[in-house]
C-alpha beads as a LAMMPS data file, in Angstrom:
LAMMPS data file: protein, C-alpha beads

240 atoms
239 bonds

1 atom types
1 bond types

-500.0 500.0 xlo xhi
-500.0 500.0 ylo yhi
-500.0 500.0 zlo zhi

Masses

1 110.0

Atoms # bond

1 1 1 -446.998 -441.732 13.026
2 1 1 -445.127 -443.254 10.224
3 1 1 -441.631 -444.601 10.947
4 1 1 -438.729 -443.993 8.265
5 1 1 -435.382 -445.549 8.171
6 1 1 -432.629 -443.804 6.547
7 1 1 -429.409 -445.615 5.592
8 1 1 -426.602 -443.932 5.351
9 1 1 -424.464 -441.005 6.308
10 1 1 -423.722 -439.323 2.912
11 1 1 -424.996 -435.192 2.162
12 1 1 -428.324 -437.110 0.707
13 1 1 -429.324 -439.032 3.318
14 1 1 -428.838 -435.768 5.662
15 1 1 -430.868 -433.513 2.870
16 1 1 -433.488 -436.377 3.264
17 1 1 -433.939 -436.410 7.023
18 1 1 -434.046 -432.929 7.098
19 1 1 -436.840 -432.522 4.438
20 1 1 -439.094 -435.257 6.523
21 1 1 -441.739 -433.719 8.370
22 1 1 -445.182 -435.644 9.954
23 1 1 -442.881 -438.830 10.411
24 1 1 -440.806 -440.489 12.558
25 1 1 -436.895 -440.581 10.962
26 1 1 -434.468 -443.089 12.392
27 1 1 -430.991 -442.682 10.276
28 1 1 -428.409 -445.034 10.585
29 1 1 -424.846 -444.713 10.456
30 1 1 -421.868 -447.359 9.467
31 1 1 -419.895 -445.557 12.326
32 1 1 -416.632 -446.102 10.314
33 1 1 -416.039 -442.851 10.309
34 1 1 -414.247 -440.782 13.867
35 1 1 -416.710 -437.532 13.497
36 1 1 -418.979 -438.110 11.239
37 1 1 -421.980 -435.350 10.239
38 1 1 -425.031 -436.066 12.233
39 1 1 -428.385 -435.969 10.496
40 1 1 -431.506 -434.001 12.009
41 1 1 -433.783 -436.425 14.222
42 1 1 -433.062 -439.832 15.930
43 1 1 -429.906 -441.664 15.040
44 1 1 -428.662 -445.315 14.970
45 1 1 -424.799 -445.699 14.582
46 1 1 -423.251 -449.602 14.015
47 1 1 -424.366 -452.171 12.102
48 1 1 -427.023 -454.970 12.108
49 1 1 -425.832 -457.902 11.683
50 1 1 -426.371 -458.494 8.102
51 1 1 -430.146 -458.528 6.224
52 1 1 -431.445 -460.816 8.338
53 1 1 -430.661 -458.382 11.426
54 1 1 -431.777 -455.331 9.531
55 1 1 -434.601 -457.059 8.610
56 1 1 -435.522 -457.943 12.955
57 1 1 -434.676 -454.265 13.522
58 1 1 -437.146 -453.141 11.084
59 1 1 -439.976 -455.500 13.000
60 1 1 -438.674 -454.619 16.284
61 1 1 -438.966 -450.915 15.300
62 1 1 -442.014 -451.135 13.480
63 1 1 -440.512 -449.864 10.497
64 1 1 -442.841 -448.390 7.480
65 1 1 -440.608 -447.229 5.105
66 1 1 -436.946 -447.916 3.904
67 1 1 -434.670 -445.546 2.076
68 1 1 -430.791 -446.897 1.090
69 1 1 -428.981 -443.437 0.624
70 1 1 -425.954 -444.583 1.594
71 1 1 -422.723 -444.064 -0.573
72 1 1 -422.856 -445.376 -4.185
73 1 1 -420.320 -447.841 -3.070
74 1 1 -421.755 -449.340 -0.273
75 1 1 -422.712 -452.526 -2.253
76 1 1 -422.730 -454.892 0.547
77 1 1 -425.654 -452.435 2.483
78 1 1 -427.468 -451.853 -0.357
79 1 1 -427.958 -455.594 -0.571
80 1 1 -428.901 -456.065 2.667
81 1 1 -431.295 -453.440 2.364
82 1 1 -432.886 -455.439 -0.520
83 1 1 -433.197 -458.838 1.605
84 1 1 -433.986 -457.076 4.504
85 1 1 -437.117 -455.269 2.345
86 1 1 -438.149 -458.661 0.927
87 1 1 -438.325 -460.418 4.350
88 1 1 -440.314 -457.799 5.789
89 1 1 -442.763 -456.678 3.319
90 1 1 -440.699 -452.876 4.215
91 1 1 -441.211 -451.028 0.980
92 1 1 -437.622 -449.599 0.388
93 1 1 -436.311 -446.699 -2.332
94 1 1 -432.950 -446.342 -2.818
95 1 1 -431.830 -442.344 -3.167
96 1 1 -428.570 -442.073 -5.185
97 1 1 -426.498 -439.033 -6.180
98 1 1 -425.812 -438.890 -10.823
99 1 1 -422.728 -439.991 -11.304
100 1 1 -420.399 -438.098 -13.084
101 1 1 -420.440 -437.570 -16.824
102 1 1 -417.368 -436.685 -18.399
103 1 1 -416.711 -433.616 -20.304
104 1 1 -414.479 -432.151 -23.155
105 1 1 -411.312 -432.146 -22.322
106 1 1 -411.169 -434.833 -20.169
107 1 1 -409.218 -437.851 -20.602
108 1 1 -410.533 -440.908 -18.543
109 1 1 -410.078 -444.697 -18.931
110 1 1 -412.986 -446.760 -16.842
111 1 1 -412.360 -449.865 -14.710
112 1 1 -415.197 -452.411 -13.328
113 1 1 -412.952 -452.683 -9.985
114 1 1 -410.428 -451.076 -7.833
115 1 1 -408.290 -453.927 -8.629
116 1 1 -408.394 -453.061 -12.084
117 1 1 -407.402 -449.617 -11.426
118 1 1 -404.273 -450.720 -9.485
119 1 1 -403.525 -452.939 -12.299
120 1 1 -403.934 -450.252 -14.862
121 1 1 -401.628 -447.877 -13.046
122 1 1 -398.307 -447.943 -14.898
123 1 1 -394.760 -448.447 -13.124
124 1 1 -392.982 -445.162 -12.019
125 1 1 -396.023 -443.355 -11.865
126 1 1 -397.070 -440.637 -9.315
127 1 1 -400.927 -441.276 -8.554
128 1 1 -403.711 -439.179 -6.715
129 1 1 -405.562 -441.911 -5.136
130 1 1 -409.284 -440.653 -3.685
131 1 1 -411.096 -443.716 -2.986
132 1 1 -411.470 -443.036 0.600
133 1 1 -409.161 -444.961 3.376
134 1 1 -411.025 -448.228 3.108
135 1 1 -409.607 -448.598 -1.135
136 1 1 -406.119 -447.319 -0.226
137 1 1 -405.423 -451.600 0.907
138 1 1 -406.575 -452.664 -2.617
139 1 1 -402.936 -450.670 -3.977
140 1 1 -400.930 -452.340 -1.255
141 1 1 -399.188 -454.517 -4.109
142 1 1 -398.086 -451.667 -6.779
143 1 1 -393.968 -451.261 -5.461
144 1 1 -393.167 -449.516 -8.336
145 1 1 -395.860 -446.572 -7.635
146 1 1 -395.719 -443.305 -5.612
147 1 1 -399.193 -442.673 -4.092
148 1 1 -400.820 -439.418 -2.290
149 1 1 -403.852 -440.932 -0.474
150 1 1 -406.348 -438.526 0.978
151 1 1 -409.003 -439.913 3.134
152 1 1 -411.131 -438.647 6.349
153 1 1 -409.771 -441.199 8.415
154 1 1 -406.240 -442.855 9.015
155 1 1 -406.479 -446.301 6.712
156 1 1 -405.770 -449.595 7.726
157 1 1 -402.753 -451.655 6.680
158 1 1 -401.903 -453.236 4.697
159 1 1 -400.796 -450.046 2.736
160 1 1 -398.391 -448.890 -0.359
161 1 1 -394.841 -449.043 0.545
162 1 1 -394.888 -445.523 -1.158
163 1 1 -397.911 -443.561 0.274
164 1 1 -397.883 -440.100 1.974
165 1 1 -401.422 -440.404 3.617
166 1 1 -403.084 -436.898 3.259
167 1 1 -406.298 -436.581 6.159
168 1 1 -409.003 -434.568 4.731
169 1 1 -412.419 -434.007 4.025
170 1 1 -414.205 -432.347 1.768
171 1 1 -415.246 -429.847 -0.668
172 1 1 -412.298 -429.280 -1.960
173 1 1 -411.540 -426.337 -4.377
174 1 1 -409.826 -426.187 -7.718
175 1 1 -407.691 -424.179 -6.789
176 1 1 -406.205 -426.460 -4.020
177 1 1 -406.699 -429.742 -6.220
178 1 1 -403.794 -427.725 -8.508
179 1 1 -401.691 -427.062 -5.517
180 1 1 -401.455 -430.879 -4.720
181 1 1 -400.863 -431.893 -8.118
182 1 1 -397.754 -428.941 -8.555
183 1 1 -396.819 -429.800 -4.522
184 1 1 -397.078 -433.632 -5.459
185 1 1 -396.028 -433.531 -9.175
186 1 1 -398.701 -436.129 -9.427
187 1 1 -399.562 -437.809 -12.878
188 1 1 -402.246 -439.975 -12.340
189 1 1 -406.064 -439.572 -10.986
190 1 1 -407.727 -442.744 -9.595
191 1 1 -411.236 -442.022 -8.004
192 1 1 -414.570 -443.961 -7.897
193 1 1 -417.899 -442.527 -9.654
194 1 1 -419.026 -441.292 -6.569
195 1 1 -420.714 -438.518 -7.753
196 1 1 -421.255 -435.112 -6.117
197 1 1 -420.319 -431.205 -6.401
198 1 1 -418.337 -431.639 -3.117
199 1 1 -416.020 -433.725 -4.923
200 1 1 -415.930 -432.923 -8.301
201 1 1 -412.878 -430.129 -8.034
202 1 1 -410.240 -432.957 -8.586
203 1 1 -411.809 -433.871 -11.966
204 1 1 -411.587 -430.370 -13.329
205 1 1 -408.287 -429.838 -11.578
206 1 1 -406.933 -432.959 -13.365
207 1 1 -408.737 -431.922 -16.511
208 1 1 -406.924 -428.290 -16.530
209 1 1 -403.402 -430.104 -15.741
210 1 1 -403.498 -432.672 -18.364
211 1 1 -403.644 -435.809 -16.064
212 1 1 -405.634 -438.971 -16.921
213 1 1 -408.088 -440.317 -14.544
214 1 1 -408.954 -443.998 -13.678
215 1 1 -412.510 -444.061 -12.905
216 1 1 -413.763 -447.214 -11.238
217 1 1 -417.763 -447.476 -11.835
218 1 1 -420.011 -447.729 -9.414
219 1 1 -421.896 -451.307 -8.889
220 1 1 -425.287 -451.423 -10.040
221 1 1 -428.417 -451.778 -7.317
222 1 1 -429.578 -454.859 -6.370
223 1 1 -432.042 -456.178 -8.588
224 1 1 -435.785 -454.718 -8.325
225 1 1 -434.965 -451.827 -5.995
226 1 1 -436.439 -448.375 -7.279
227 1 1 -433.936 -445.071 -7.295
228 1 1 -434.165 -442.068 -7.844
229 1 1 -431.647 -439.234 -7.468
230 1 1 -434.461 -436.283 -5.913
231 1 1 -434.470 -435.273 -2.086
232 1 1 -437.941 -434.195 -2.971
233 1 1 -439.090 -437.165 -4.485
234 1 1 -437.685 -439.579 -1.928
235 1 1 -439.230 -437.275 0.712
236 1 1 -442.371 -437.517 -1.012
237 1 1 -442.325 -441.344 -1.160
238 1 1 -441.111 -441.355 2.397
239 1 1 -444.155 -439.573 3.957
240 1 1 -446.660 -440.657 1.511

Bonds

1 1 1 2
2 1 2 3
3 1 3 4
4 1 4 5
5 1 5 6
6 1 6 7
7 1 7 8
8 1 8 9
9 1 9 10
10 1 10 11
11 1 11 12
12 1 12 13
13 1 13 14
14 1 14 15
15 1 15 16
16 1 16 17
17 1 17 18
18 1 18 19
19 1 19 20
20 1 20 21
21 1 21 22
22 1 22 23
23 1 23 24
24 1 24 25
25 1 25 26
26 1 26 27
27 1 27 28
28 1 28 29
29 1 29 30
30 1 30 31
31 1 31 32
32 1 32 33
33 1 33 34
34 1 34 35
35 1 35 36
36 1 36 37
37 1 37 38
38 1 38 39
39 1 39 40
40 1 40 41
41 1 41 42
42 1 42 43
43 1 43 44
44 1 44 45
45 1 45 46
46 1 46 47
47 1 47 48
48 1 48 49
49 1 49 50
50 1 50 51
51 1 51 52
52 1 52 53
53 1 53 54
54 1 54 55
55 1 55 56
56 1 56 57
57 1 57 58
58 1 58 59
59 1 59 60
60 1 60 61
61 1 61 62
62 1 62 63
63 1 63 64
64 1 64 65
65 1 65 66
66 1 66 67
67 1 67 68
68 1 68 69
69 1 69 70
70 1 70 71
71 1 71 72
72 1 72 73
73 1 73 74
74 1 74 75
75 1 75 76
76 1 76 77
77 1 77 78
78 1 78 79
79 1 79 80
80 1 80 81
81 1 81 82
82 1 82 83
83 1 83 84
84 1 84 85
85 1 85 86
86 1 86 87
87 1 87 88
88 1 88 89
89 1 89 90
90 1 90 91
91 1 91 92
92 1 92 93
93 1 93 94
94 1 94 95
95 1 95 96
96 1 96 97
97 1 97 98
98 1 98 99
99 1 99 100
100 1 100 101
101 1 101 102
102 1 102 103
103 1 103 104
104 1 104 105
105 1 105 106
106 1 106 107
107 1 107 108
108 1 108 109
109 1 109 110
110 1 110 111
111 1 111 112
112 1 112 113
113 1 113 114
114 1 114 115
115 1 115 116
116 1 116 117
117 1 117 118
118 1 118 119
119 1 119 120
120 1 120 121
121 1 121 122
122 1 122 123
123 1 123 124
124 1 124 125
125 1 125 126
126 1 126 127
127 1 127 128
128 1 128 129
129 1 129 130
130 1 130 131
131 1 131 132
132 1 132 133
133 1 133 134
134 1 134 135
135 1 135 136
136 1 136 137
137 1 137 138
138 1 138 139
139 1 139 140
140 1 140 141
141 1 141 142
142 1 142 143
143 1 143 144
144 1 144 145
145 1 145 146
146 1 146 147
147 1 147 148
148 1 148 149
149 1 149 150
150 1 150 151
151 1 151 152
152 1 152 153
153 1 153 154
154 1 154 155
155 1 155 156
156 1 156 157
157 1 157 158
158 1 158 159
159 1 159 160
160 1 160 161
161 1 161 162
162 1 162 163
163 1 163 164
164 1 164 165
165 1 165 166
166 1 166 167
167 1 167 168
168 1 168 169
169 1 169 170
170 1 170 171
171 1 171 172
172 1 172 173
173 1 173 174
174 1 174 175
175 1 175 176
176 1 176 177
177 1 177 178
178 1 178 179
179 1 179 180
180 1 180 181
181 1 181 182
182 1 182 183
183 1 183 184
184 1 184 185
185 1 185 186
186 1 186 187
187 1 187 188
188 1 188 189
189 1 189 190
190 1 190 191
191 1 191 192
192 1 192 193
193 1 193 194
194 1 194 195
195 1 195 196
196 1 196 197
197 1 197 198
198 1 198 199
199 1 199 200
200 1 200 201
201 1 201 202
202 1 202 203
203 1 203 204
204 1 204 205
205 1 205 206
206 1 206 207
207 1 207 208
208 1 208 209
209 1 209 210
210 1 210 211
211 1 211 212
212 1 212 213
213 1 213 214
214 1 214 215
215 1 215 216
216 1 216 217
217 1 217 218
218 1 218 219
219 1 219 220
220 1 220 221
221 1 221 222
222 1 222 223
223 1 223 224
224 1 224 225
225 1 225 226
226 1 226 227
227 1 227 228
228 1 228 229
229 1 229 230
230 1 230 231
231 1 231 232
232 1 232 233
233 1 233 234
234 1 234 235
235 1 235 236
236 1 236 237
237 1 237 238
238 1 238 239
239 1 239 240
């Protein structure tokens, strides 16, 4: 029986492991979040050890097939998974959620970095930060900003001087996007292009109220690696 690797613990790499049938599914999580959703079939949660320990575990577990659907962010795995394909021969596909394309109305200013979106944040300014709790550290510097922070997880320090951390996890509605911005008489949206529908409410929310949004791209795949942004096709691939 075939043996499939998923990486990742994002809504994709759960659609994929449930579509997989006739195979063997391994999916791994980063374990860096407390409760995280748990994928049909066998799981793995920690890390490697890098590509060169991804790439033993992928011997060890006689590994046929490699899929990187973790989050669009996770630019570190992603190029381990590359390495880790290369010094096994392990054919690998990388499944990735669109990003977000911006519409009329909207008013957003794009940044390479999260460092250039705390730099880009002007003095006196009440931001909506969503980059999950490991970002929040990057805005540890901006004194002169009022931040609500909303992530799954508590973050670690070091953290804005003026944060109220909000715990929470998603989809989020419209309707309660607009509540935090009246509650919060926030100003500012800073998010990454993460993609998704279970996210997407603060965009339109900040659309309909008039606030600009700093969107910080997402890094680009390692070199070589095939994508696609289709369940079906990955599945296809996968057990193929």
């Amino acid at each position: 029986m075939r043996r499939v690797l998923i990486l990742g613990g994002t809504a994709e790499a759960r659609a994929l492991a449930a579509r997989l049938t006739g195979v063997h599914v391994v999916s791994s999580l980063a374990g860096r979040v407390s409760d995280p959703r748990l994928p049909a079939g066998e799981v793995h949660i920690g890390g490697f050890g890098g590509a060169e320990g991804l790439a033993a575990w992928l011997r060890e577990h006689r590994i046929d097939r490699l899929v990187d659907a973790t989050h669009p962010f996770a630019e570190r795995m992603s190029a381990s998974a590359a390495r880790a394909s290369r010094l096994t021969g392990v054919p690998l596909l990388a499944l990735r959620r669109p990003g977000w394309d911006e519409e009329d109305g909207d008013d957003w200013r794009r940044v390479p970095s999260l460092p250039d979106a705390a730099a880009a944040l002007p003095d006196g300014a009440r931001v909506f930060l969503t980059t999950g709790r490991r970002g929040i550290p990057v805005f540890a510097g901006r004194t002169g900003v009022w931040f609500l922070a909303r992530s799954v997880d508590p973050p670690e320090p070091p953290v804005p001087p003026n944060v109220h951390v909000l715990l929470a996890r998603g989809p989020y509605t419209v309707d309660g996007e607009h509540a935090l911005i009246r509650e919060h008489r926030l100003d500012v949206l800073v998010t990454k292009d993460s993609g998704g529908a279970m996210t997407r409410a603060k965009l339109t929310a900040a659309r309909e109220a008039g606030l600009p949004v700093v969107m910080v791209d997402r890094p680009a795949l390692p070199a070589g690696v095939r994508a696609t942004a289709d369940a079906a096709a990955a599945a296809a691939w996968a057990q193929g």
